[in-house]
VOPAGU-2260 file (C-alpha; in pm, 1 decimal, decimal comma):
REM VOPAGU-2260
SITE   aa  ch    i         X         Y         Z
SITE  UNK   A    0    2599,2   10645,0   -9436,3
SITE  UNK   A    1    2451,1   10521,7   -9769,4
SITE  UNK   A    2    2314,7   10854,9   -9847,9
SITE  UNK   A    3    2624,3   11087,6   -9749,7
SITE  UNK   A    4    2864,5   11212,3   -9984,8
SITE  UNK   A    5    3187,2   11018,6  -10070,2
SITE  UNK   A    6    3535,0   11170,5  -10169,2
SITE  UNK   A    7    3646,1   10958,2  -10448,2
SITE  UNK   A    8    4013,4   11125,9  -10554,7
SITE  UNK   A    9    3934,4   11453,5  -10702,4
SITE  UNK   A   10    3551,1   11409,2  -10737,5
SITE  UNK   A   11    3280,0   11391,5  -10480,3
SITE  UNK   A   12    3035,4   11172,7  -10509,2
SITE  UNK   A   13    2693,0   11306,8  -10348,4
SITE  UNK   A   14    2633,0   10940,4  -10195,6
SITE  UNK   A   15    2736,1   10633,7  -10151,3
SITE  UNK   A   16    2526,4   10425,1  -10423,8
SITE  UNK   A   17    2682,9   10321,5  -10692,4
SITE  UNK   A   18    2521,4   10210,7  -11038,4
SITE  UNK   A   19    2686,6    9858,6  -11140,0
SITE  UNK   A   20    2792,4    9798,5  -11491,1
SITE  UNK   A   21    2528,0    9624,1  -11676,3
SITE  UNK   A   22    2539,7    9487,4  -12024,2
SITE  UNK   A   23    2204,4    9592,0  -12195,3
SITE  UNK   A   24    2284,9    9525,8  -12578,1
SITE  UNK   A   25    2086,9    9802,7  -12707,1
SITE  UNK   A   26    2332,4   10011,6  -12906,5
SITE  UNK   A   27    2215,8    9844,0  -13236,8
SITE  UNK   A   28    2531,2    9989,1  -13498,7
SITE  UNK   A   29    2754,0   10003,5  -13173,5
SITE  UNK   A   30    2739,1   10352,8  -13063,3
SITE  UNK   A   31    2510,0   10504,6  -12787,1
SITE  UNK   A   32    2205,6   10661,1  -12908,9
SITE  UNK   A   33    1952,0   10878,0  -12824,6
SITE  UNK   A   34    1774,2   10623,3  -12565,5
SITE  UNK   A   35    2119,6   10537,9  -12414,6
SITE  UNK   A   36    2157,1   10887,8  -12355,6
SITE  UNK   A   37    1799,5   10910,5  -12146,2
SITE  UNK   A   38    1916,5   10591,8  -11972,2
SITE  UNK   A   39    2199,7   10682,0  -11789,4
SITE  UNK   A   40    2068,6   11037,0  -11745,0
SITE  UNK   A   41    1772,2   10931,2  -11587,8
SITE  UNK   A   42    2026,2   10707,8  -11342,4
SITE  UNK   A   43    2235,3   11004,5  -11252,0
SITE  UNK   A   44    2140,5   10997,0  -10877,0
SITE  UNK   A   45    2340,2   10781,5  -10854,1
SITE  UNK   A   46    2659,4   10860,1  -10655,9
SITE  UNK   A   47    2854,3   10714,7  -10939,4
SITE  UNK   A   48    2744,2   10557,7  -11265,7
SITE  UNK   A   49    2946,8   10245,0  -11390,5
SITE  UNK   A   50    2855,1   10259,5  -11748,4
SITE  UNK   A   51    2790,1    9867,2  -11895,8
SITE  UNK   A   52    3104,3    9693,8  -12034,6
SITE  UNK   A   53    3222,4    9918,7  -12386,7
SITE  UNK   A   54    3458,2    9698,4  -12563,5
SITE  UNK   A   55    3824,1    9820,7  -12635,5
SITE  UNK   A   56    3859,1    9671,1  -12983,0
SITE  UNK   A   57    3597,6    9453,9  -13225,1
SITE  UNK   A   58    3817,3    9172,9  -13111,6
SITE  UNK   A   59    3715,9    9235,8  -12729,5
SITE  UNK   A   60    3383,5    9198,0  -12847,6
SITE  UNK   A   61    3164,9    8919,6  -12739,5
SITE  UNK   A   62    2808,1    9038,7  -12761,3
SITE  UNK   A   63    2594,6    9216,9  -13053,4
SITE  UNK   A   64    2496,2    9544,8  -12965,3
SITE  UNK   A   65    2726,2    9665,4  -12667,7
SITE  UNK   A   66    2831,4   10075,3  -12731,9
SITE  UNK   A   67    3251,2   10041,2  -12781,9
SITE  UNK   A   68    3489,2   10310,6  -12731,6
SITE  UNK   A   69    3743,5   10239,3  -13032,2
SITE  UNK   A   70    3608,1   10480,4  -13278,5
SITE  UNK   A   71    3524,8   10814,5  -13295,5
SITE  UNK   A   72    3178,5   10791,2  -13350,7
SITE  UNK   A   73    3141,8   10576,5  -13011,0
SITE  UNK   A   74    3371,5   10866,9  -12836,8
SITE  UNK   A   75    3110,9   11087,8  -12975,9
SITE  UNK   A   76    2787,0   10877,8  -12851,6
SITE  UNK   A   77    2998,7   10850,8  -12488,3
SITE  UNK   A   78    3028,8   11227,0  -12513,4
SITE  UNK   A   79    2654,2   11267,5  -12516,6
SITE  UNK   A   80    2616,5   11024,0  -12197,2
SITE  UNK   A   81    2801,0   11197,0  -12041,9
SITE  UNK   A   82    2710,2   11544,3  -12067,3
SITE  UNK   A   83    2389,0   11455,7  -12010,3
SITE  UNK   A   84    2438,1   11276,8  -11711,7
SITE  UNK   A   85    2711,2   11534,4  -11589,4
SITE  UNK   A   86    2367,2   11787,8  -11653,2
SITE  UNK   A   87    2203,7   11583,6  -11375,6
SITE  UNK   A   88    2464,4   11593,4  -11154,4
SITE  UNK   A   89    2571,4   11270,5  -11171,2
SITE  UNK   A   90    2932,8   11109,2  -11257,7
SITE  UNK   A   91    3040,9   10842,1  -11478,1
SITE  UNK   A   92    3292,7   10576,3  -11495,6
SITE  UNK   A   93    3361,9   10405,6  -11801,1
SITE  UNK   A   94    3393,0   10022,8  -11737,8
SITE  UNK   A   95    3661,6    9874,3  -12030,1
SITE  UNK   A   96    3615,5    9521,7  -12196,8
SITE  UNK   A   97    3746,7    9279,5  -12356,4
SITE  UNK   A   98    3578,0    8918,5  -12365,2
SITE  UNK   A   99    3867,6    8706,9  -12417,8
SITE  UNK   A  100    3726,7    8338,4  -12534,8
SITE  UNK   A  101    3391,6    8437,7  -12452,3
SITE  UNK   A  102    3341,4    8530,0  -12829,8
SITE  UNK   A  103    3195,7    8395,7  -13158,6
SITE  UNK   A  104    3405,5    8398,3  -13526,8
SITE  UNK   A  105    3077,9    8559,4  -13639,4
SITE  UNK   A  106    3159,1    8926,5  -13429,4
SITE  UNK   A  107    3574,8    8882,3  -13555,6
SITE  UNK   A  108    3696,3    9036,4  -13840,7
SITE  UNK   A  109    3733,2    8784,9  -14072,3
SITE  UNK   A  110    3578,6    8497,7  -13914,0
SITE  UNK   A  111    3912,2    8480,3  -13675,2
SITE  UNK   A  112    3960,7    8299,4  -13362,4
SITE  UNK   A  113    3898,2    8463,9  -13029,6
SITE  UNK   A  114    4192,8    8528,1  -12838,0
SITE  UNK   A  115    4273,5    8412,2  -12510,2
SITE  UNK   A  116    4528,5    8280,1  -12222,9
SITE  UNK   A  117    4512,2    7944,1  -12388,5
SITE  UNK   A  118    4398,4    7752,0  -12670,8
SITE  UNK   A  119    4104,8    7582,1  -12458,4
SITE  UNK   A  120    3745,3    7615,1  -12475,2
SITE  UNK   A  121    3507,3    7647,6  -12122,0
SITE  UNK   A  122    3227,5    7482,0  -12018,2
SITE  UNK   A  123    2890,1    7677,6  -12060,8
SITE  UNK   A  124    3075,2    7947,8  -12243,0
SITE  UNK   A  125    2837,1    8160,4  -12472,9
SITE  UNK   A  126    2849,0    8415,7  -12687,2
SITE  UNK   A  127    2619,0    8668,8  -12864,7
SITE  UNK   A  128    2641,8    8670,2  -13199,7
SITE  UNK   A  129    2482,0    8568,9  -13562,6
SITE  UNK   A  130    2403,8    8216,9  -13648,1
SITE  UNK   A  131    2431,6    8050,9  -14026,5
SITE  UNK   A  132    2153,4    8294,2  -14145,1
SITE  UNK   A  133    2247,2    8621,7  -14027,7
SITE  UNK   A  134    2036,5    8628,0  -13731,9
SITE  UNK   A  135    2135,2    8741,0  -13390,4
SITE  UNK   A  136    2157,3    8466,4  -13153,0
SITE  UNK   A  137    2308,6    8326,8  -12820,6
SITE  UNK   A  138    2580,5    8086,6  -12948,1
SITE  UNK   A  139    2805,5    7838,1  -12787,4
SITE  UNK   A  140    3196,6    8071,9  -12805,3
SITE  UNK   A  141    3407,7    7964,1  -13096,8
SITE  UNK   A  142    3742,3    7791,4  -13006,8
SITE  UNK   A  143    4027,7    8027,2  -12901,4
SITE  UNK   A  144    4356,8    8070,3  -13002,8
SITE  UNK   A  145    4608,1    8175,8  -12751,0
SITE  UNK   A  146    4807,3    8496,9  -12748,3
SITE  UNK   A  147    5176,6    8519,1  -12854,0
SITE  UNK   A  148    5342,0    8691,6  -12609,8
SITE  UNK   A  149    5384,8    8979,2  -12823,3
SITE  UNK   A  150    5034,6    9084,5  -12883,3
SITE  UNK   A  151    4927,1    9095,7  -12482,1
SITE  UNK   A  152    5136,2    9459,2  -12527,6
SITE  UNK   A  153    4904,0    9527,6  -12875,2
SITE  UNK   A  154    4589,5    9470,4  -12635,5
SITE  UNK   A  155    4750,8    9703,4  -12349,5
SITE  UNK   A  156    4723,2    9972,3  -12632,0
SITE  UNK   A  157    4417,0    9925,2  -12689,2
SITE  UNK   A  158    4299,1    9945,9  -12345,0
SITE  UNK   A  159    4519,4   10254,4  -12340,3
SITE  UNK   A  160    4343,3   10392,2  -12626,2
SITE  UNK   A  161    3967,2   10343,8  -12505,1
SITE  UNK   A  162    4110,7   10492,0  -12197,1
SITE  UNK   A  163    4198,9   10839,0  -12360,8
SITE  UNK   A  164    3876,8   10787,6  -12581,8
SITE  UNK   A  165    3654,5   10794,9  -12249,9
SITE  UNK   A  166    3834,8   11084,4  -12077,8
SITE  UNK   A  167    3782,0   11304,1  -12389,5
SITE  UNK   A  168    3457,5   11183,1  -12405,3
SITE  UNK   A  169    3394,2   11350,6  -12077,5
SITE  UNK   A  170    3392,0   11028,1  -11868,9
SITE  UNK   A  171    3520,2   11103,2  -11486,6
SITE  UNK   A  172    3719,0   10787,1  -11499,7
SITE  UNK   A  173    3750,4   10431,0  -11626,6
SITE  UNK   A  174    3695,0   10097,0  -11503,0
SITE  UNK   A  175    3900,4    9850,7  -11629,4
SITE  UNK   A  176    3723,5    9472,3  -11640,2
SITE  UNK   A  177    3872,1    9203,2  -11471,5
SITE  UNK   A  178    3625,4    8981,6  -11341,5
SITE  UNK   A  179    3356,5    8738,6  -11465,2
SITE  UNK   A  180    3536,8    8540,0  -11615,6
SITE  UNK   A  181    3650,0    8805,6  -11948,0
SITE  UNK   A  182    4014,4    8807,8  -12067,7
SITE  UNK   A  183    4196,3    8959,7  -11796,7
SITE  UNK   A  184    4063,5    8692,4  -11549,3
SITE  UNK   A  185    4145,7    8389,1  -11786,0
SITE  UNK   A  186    4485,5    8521,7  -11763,7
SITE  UNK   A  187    4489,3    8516,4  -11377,7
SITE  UNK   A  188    4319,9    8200,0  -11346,9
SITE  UNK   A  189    4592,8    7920,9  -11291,8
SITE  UNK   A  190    4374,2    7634,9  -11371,8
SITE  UNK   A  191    4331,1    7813,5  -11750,4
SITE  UNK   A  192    4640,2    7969,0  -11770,0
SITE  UNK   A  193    4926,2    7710,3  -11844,0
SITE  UNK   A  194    5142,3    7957,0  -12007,8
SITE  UNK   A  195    5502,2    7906,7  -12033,0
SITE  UNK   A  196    5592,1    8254,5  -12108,7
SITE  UNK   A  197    5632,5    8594,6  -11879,5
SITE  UNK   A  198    5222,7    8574,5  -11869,7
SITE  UNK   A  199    5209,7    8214,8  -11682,2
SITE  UNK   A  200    5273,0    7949,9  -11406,3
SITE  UNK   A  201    5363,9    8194,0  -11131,8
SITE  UNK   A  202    5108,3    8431,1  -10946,0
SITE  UNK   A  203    5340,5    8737,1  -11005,1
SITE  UNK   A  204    5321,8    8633,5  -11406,5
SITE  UNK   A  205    4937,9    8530,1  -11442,6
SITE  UNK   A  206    4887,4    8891,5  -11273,6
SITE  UNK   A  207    5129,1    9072,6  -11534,4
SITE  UNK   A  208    4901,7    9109,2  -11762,2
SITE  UNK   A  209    4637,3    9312,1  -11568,7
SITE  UNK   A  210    4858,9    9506,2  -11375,7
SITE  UNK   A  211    5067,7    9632,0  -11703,9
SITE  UNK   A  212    4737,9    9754,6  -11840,5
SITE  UNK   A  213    4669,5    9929,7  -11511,7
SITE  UNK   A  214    4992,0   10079,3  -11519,0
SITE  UNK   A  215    4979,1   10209,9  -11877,5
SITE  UNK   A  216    4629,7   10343,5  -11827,8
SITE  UNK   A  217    4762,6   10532,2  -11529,7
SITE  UNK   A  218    5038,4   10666,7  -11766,8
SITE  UNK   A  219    4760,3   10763,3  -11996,9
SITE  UNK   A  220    4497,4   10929,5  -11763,7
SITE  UNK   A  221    4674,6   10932,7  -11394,6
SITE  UNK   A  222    4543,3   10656,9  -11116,7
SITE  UNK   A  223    4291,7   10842,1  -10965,9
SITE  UNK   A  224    4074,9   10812,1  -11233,7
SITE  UNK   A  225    4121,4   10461,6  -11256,5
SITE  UNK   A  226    3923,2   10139,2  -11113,4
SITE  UNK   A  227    3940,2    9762,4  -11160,1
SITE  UNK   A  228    3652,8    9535,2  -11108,9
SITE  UNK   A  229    3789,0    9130,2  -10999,5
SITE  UNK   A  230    3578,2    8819,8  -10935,1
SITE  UNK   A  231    3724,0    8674,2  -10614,7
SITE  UNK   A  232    3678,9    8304,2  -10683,6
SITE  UNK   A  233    3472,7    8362,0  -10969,3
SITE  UNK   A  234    3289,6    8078,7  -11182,5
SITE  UNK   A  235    3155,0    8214,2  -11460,0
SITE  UNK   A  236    3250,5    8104,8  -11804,7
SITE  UNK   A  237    3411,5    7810,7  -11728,0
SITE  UNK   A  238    3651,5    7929,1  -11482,2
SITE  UNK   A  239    3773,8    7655,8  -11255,4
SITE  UNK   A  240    3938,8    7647,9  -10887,8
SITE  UNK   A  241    4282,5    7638,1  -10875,4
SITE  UNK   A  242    4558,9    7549,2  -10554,5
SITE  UNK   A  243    4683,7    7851,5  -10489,0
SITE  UNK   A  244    4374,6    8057,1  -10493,1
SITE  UNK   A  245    4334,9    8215,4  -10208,3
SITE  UNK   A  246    4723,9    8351,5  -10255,8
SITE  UNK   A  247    4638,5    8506,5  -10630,6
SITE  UNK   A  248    4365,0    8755,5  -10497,0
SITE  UNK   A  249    4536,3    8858,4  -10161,5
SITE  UNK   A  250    4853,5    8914,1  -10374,6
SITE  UNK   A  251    4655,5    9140,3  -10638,0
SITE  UNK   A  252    4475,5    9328,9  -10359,0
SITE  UNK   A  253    4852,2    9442,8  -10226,5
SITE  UNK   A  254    4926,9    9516,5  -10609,4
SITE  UNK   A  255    4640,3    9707,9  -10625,3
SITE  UNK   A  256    4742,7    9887,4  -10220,4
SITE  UNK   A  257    5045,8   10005,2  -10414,2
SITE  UNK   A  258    4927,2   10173,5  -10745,5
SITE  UNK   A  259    4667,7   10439,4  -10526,2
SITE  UNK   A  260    4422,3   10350,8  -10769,4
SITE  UNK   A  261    4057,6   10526,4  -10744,6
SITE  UNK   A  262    3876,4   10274,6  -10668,3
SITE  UNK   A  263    3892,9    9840,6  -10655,7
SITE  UNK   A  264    3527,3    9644,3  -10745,4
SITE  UNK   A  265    3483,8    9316,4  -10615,5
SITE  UNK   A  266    3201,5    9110,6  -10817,9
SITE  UNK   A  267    3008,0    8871,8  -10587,0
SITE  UNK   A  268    2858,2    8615,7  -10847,2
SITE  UNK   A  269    2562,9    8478,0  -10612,8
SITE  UNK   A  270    2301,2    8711,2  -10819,3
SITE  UNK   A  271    2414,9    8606,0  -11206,5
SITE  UNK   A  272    2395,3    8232,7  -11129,7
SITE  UNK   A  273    2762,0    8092,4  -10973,8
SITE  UNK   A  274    2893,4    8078,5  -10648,1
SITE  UNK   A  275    2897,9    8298,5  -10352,1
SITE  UNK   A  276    3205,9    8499,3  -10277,8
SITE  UNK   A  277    3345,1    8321,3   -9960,0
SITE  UNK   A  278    3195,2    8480,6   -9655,7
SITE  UNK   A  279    3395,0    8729,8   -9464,8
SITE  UNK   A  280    3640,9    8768,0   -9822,1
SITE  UNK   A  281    3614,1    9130,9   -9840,5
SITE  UNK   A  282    3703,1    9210,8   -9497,1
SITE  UNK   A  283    4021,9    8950,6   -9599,2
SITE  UNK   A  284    4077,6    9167,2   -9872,1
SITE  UNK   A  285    4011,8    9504,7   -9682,8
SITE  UNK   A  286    4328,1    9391,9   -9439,7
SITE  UNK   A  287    4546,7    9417,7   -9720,2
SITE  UNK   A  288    4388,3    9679,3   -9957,8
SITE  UNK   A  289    4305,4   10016,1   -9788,6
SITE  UNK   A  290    4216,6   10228,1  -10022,0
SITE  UNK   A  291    3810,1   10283,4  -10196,1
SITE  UNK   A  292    3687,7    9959,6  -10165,2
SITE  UNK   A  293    3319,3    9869,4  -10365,0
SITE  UNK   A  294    3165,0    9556,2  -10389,5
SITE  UNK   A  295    2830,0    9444,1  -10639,3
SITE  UNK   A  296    2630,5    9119,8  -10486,7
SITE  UNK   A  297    2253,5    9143,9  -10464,1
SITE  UNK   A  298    2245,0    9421,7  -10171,0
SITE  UNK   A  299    1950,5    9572,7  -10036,1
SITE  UNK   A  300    1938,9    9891,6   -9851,3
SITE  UNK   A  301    1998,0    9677,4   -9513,0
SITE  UNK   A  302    2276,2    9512,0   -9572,3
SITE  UNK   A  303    2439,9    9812,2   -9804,8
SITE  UNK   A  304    2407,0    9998,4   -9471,6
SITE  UNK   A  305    2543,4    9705,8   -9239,8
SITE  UNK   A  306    2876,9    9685,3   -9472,3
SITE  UNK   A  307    2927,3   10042,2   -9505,9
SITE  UNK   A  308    2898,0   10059,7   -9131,2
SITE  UNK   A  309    3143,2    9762,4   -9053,1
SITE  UNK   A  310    3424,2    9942,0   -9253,6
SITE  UNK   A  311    3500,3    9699,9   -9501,9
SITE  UNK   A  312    3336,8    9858,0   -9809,3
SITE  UNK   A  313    3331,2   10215,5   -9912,6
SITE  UNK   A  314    3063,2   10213,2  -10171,9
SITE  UNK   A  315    2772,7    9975,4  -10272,8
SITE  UNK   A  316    2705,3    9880,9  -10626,4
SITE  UNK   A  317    2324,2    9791,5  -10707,5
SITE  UNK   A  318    2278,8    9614,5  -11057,3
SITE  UNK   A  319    1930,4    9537,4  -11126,3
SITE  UNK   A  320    1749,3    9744,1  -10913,7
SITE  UNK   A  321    1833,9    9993,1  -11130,9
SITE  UNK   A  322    1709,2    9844,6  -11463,5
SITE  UNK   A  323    1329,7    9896,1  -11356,5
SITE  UNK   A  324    1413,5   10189,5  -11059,7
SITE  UNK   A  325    1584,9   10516,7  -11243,6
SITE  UNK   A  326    1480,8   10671,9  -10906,2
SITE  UNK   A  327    1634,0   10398,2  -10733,9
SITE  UNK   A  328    1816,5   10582,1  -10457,4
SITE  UNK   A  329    1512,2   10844,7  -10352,8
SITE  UNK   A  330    1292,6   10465,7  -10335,4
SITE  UNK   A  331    1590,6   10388,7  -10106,1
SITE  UNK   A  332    1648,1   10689,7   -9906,5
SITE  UNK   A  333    1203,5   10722,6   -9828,3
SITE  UNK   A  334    1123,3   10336,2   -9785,9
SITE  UNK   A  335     956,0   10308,9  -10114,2
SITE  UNK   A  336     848,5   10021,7  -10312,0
SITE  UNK   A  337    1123,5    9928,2  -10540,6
SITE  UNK   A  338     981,5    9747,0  -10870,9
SITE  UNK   A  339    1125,6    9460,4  -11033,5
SITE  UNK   A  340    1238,4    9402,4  -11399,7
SITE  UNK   A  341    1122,9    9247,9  -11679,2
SITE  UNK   A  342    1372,0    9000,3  -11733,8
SITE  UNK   A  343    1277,3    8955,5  -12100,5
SITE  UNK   A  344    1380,9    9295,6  -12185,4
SITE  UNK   A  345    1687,4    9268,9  -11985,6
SITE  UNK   A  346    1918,2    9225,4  -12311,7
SITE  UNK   A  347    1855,4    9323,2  -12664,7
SITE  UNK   A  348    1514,6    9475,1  -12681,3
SITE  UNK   A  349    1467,1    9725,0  -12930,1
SITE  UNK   A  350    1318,0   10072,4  -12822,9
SITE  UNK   A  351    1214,0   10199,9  -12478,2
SITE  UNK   A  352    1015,0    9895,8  -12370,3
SITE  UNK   A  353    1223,0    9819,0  -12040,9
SITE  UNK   A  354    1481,0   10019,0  -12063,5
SITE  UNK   A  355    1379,4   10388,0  -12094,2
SITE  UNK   A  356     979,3   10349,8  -11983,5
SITE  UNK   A  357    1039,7   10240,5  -11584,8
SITE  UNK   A  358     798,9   10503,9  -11413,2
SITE  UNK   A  359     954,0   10710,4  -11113,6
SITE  UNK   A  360     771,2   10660,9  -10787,8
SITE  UNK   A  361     641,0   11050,1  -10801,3
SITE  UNK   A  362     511,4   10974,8  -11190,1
SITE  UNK   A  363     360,7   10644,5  -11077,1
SITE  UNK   A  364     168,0   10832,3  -10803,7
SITE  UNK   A  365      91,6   11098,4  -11066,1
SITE  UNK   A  366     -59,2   10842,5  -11269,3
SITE  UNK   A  367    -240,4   10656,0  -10975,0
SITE  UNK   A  368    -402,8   10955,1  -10874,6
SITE  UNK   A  369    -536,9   11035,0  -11216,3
């Protein structure tokens, strides 16, 4: 199954694989470039691309050198993805950020505070950004200030905007970012949010916000070209447990069953260092969401196959595999050796060194034979 086509709304995707969203930092003045252009193109077998986080505003920024989509110039970059990936074949999401508290005074305007649920500051919460000298570095997050309720609806717009942005830009759809711990989830997570306002205390409130920017998106751009990625029970950046878990994510997955969106992401956190997603949680979630279900969580071909075949997932993300495989689904579909990545170009690297210069089997063999 992991190698048929997939009818995703009114696009079909020419497998099931689908290329995770994966911050890379390499957009040095913001806006894709002529190597994130050969990136992604090279990636385009892919049954869907899931381009890395673009930021909706410089406030939703948390990290130097991520490509945005709040100017035209970054529309105009996007555009170039994704005709070149379109070229190949391939289709293209774009995934939509904003960090929330997961930011640094030195990437606001002004030196301001980052914005969040609530004025409180995580546990191993870090930023990138640029220390006393001017130098880029990986910084503990400034303190946050928390959002009157009157400027969650100025954020909506600019999720709405980046929305139109990427659609013009020739994007297939958009992602919107909920999980790991960004924004969106700080507002969902009760043990953070302590809100007194239409945004807190109850489930139905700490889920307002995130549902009012899916619905204005799909105003914008219609549902089916819209996807959210969550974090079921998700760690990262200081997010803590909370009583009625369990209830918040089964509730959003029947949000999500109503709005006949194109597609819901579930981010397993085992393979960026927190905790497994419970066992058996996306069949849970499957009972009460039926629609395109994908999940990201260290698969191999084995297990992608096993899931697919048990129902409860539609599509399989694969994040790192792809970083040092641009043929990673040919490796897949003939048994061939899939290489592993340099971890220490991962993020930030300048050039093609691990990013653009990861051989294809057939050019290894090329070589080797040589």
């Amino acid at each position: 199954m992991l190698f048929e086509p997939y009818d995703l709304g009114t696009i079909t995707l020419k497998n099931r694989i689908v290329m995770a969203p994966m911050t890379r930092a390499r957009a040095l003045d913001a806006v894709p470039d002529d190597l994130t252009v050969l990136y992604y193109s090279q990636r385009a077998t892919a049954g869907l691309i899931i381009s890395e986080g673009a930021p909706v505003s410089i406030e939703g920024c948390g990290y130097l050198f991520n490509p945005g989509l709040y100017t035209p110039a970054q529309a105009a970059g996007w555009r170039r993805v994704t005709d070149a990936v379109h070229a190949e074949g391939g289709r293209i999401f774009a995934q939509l950020w904003h960090v929330g508290r997961v930011s640094h005074v030195s990437l606001q305007i002004n030196g301001a505070a980052p914005v969040s649920s609530a004025a409180t500051s995580g546990t191993n919460v870090w930023a990138f950004g640029r220390d006393e000298a001017g130098n880029a570095a990986t910084l503990a997050a400034s303190p946050p200030r928390a959002l009157a309720t009157r400027e969650v609806a100025r954020i909506t717009h600019d999720f709405v905007r980046a929305a139109r942005l990427a659609i013009d830009a020739g994007f297939d759809g958009v992602e919107l970012h909920g999980a790991n711990g960004y924004l969106f989830e700080q507002f969902v997570n009760g043990a953070l949010n302590r809100r007194t306002d239409r945004y807190g205390g109850s489930i139905e409130n700490r889920l307002r916000f995130m549902l009012e920017t899916l619905d204005a998106i799909s105003a914008e751009i219609g549902s089916d070209r819209v996807g959210v990625r969550v974090s079921p029970f998700g760690r990262l950046y200081g997010m803590e447990p909370y009583a009625d878990e369990a209830e918040t994510w089964v509730t959003l997955a029947a949000e999500f069953e109503q709005r006949k969106l194109a597609y819901v992401h579930l981010s397993d956190q085992l393979t960026i260092g927190a905790e497994k997603m419970p066992e058996g949680f996306a069949h849970t979630f499957r009972k009460t969401y039926t629609g395109t279900l994908i999940a990201a969580g260290g698969f191999v071909k084995e297990t992608a196959e096993q899931a697919l075949q048990s129902s409860d997932l539609d599509l399989i993300a694969f994040g790192r595999p792809f970083i040092a495989n641009p043929d990673l689904v040919e490796r897949m579909q003939n048994d061939q050796p899939i290489n592993s990545p340099d971890r220490a170009t991962w993020y930030g690297a300048s050039g093609e060194r691990g990013y653009t210069d990861y051989p294809t089997w057939a050019e290894k063999k090329v070589e080797q034979d040589a």
